[in-house]
C-alpha positions in Angstrom: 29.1 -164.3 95.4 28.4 -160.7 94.7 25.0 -159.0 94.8 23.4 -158.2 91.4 24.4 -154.4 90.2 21.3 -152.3 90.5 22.1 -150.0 87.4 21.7 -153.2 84.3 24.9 -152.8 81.9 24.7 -155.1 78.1 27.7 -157.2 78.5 31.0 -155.4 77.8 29.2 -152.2 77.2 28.2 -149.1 79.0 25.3 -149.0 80.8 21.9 -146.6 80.0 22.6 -144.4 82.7 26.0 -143.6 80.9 24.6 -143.0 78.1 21.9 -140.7 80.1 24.6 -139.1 81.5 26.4 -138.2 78.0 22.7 -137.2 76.6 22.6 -134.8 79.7 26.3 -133.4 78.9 25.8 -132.4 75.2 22.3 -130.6 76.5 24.6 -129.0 79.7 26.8 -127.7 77.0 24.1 -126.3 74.6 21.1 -124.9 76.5 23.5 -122.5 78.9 25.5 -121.6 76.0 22.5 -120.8 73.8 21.4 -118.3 76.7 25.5 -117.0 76.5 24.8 -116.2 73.0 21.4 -114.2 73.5 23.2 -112.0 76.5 26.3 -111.3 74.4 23.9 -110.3 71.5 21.5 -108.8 73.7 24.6 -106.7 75.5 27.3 -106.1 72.6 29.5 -108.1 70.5 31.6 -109.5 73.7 31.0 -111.5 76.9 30.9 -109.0 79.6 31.5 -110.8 82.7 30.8 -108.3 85.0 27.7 -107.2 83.5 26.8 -111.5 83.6 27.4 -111.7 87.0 25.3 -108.2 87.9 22.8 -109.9 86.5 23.0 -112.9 87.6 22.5 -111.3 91.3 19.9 -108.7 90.4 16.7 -109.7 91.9 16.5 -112.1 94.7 15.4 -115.4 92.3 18.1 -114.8 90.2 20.6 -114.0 93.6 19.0 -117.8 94.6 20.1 -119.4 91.6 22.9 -118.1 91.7 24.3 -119.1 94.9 22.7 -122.5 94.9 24.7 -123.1 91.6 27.9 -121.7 93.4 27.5 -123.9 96.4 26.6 -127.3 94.8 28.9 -126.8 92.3 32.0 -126.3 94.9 30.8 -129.3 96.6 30.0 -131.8 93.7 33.8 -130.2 92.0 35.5 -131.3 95.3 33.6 -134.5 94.9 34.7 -135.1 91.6 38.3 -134.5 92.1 38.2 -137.0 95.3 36.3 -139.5 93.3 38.8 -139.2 90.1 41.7 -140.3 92.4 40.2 -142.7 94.2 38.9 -144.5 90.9 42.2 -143.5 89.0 40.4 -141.9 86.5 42.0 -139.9 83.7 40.7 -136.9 81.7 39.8 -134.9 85.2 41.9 -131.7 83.8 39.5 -131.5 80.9 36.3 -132.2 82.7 37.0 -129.3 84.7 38.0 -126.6 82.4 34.7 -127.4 80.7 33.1 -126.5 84.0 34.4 -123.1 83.7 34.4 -122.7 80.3 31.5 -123.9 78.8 29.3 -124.7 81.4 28.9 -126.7 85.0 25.8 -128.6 83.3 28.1 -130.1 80.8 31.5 -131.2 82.9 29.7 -132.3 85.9 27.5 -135.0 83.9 30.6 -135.5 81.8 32.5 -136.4 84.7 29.4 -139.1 85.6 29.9 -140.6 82.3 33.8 -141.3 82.2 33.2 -142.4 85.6 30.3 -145.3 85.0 33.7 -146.2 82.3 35.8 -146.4 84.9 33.6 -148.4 86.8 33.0 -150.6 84.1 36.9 -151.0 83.7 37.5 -151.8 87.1 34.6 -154.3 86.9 36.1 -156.2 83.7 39.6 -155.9 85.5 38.5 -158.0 88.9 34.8 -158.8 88.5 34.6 -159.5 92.3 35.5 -156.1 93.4 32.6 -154.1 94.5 33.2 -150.0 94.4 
């Protein structure tokens, strides 16, 4: 007999902390592109990428953000393209060209949601299986 999942899920659906997860991908996706929009109006009528990423490293908080983004980021992508392929996931391609084109904030919890589906596919699939 298998131990009792910690994370509650209503029979045949998703489970709150998918749903937490999707909550925290629409507001990934918004709130960094909502600070886009005030740079590119605040700078010109265009992205300027190399002005961004001045900026982005012009004072030593900002050079701390930064590279604390960079490196979690590279860690929790290589993560996510392990964990797709061991789970057999689909949909990875999009999840990360949303990381680089709209924001990190938005693929990475959007990976955690169409994982928790997975999860709850495999579960339906053999019930006995623990990942």
């Amino acid at each position: 007999m298998s131990e009792a999942s910690p994370i509650p899920k209503r029979p045949g659906g998703l489970s709150w902390i998918a749903w937490l997860y999707l909550a925290l991908a629409v507001a990934g996706g918004v709130l960094p592109w909502l600070a886009n929009l005030d740079f590119i109006r605040s700078q010109g009528s265009a992205f300027d990428l190399g002005l961004f990423l001045r900026q982005a490293n012009a004072n030593p908080a900002a050079r701390s953000l930064s590279s604390d983004l960079a490196i979690g980021a590279t860690a929790v992508t290589i993560w996510m393209v392990r964990e797709s392929r061991r789970l057999g996931m689909r949909g990875l391609g999009w999840v990360l060209l949303s990381c680089v084109t709209i924001a990190f904030a938005f693929g990475a919890p959007l990976f955690l949601h169409l994982r928790e589906r997975r999860l709850l596919e495999l579960s339906l699939q053999d019930p006995e299986a623990s990942l």
